[in-house]
ZAMARLUM-474148 format. One line per field, with one value per residue (C-alpha): x negated, y, z negated; residue in three letters. Coordinates in pm, 1 decimal. Each point is the difference from the previous one (the first is absolute). Layout:
<ropas>
xx (X,...)
yy (Y,...)
zz (Z,...)
aa (ala,...)
</ropas>
This chain:
<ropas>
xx (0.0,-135.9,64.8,-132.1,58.9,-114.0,94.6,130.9,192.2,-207.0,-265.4,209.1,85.1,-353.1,-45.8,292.1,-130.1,-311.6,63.9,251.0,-273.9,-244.1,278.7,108.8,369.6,263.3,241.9,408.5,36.7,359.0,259.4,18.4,-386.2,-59.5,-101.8,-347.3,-82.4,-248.7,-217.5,173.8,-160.0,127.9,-49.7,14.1,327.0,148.7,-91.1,137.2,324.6,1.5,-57.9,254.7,280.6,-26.3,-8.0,121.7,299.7,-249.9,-33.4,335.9,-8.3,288.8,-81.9,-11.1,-185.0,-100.5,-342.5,62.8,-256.1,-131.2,328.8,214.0,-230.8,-22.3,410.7,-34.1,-247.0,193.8,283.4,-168.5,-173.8,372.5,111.3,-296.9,102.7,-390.5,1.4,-263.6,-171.1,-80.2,-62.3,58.6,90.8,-290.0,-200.7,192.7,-14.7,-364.5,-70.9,232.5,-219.6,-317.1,176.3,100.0,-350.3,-136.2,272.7,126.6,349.8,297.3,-52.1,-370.3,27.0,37.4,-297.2,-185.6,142.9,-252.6,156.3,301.8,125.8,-121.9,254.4,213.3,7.5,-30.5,297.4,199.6,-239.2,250.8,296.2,-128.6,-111.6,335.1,153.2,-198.7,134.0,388.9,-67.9,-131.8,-283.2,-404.9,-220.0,-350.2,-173.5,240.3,-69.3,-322.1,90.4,286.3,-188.5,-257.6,250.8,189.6,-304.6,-113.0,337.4,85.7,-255.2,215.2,34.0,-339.1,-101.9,281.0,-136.6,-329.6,86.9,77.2,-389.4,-99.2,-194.6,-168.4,-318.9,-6.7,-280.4,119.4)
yy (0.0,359.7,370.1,220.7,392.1,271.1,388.9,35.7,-190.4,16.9,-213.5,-220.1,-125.0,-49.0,-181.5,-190.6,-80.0,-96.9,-236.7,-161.7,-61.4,-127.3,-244.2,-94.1,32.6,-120.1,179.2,-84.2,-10.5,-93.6,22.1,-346.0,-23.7,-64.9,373.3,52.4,108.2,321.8,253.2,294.3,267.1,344.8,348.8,98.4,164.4,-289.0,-246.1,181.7,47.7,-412.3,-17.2,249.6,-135.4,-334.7,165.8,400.3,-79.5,-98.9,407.6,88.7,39.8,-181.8,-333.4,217.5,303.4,265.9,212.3,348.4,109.8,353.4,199.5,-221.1,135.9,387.2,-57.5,-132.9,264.6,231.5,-77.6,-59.7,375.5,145.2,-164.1,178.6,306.1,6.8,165.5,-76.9,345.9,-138.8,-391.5,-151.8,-324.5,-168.6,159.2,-115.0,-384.7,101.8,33.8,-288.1,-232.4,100.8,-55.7,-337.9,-107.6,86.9,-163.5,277.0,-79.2,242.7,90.8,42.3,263.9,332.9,-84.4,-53.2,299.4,338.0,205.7,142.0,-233.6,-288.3,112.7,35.0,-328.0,-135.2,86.2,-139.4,-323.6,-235.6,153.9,-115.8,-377.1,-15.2,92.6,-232.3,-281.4,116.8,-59.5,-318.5,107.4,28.5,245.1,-137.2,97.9,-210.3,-300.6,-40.0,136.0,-140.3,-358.5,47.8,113.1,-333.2,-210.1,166.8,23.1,-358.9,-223.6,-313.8,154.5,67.2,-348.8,-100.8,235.7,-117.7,-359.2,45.1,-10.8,-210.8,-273.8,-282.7,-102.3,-369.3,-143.6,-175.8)
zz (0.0,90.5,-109.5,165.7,-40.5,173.9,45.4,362.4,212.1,267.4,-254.0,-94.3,372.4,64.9,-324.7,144.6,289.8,-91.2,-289.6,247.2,240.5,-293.7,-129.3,309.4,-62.9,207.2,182.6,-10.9,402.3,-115.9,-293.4,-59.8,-12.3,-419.6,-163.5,-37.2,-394.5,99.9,-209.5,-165.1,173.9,-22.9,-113.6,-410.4,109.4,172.5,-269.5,-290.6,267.6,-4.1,-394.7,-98.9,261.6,-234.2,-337.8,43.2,-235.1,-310.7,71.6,33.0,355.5,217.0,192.1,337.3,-92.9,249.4,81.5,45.2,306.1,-53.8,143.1,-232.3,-320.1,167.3,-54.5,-351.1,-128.8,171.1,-184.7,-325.7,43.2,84.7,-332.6,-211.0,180.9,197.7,337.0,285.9,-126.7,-338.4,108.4,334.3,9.2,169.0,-267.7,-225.0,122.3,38.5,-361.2,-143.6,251.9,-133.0,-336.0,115.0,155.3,-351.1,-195.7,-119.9,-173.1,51.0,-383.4,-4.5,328.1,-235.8,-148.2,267.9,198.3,68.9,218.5,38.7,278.6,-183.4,-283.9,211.7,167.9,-392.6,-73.7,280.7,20.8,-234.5,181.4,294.5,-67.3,-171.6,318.3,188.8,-230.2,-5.3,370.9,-37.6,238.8,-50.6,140.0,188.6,-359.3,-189.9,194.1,-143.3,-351.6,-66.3,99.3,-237.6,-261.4,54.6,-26.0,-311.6,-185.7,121.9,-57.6,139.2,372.8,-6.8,-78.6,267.5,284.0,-136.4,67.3,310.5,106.9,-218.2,171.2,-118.0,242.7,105.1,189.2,338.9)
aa (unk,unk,unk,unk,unk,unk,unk,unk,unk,unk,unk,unk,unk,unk,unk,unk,unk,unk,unk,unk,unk,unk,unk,unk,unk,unk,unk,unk,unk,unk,unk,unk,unk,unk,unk,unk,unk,unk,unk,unk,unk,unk,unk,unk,unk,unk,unk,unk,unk,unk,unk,unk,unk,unk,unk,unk,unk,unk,unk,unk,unk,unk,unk,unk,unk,unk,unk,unk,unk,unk,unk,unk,unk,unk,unk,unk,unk,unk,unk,unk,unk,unk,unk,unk,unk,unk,unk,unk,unk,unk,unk,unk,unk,unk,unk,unk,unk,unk,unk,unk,unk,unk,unk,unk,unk,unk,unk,unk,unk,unk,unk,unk,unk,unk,unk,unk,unk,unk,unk,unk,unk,unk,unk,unk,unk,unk,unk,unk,unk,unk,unk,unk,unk,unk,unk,unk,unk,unk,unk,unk,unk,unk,unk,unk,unk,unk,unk,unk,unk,unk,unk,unk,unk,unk,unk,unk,unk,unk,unk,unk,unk,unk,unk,unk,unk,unk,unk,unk,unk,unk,unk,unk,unk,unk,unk,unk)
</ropas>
């Protein structure tokens, strides 16, 4: 059993390719030709996509979740900024998403974003951060940050899926 994980999905095809070739898989030619059990290769994105499609509701998430694209989180933030009575002049919403993805990529938590917030903006995007994710979840929808967070959240809050993802490249070598 393989994993392997890259960035870019341009990466990951060659990686595809490639390990295909060394392997020598199989292809179906037809649908009643047996499946053949390949390597899990992907992007970090796509992988946490696969994990969090079998275990989003340990999170609170529905069973069919969605991921809001950029335009989808302009909207949100939009809205969310509306709600805190923010206009474009003092934060713009792709500023806004901006900050709470830096935030995110440094696992910054909703609650621990005032305190990390300097400027002005930065407050400003503090105080509509938990507004936001909440919004996200009421939706039942995660944002390309979230995929990745809200993975690792599930493996360290949930020890048991992350023994069960685990297990699922497990492999036990056996001479030939």
């Amino acid at each position: 059993r393989i994993l392997a994980v890259t960035f870019t999905n341009k990466a990951a095809n060659e990686m595809r390719e490639r390990i295909g070739q060394l392997l020598r898989l199989p292809r179906r030619t037809k649908r009643s030709d047996p499946p053949v059990k390949k390597p899990v290769i992907g992007t970090f994105h796509s992988h946490c996509v696969q994990i969090l499609k079998r275990h989003a509701t340990k999170l609170g998430y529905p069973e069919k979740f969605t991921i809001y694209d950029r335009g989808d989180c302009e909207s949100l933030a939009r809205t969310v900024l509306r709600e805190l009575r923010l206009n474009d002049q003092m934060i713009k919403p792709g500023d806004f998403l901006s900050i709470i993805s830096g935030w995110k990529s440094n696992g910054v938590s909703p609650t621990g974003a005032q305190s990390r917030a300097v400027t002005d903006k930065e407050h400003l995007a503090a105080s509509g951060y938990a507004r936001y994710q909440r919004a996200l979840k009421l939706r039942g929808a995660f944002d390309f940050d979230d995929l990745l967070i809200c993975t690792e959240t599930l493996f360290r809050d949930q020890p048991n899926i992350r023994a069960i993802e685990a297990s699922r490249f497990d492999h036990i070598l056996v001479d030939e």
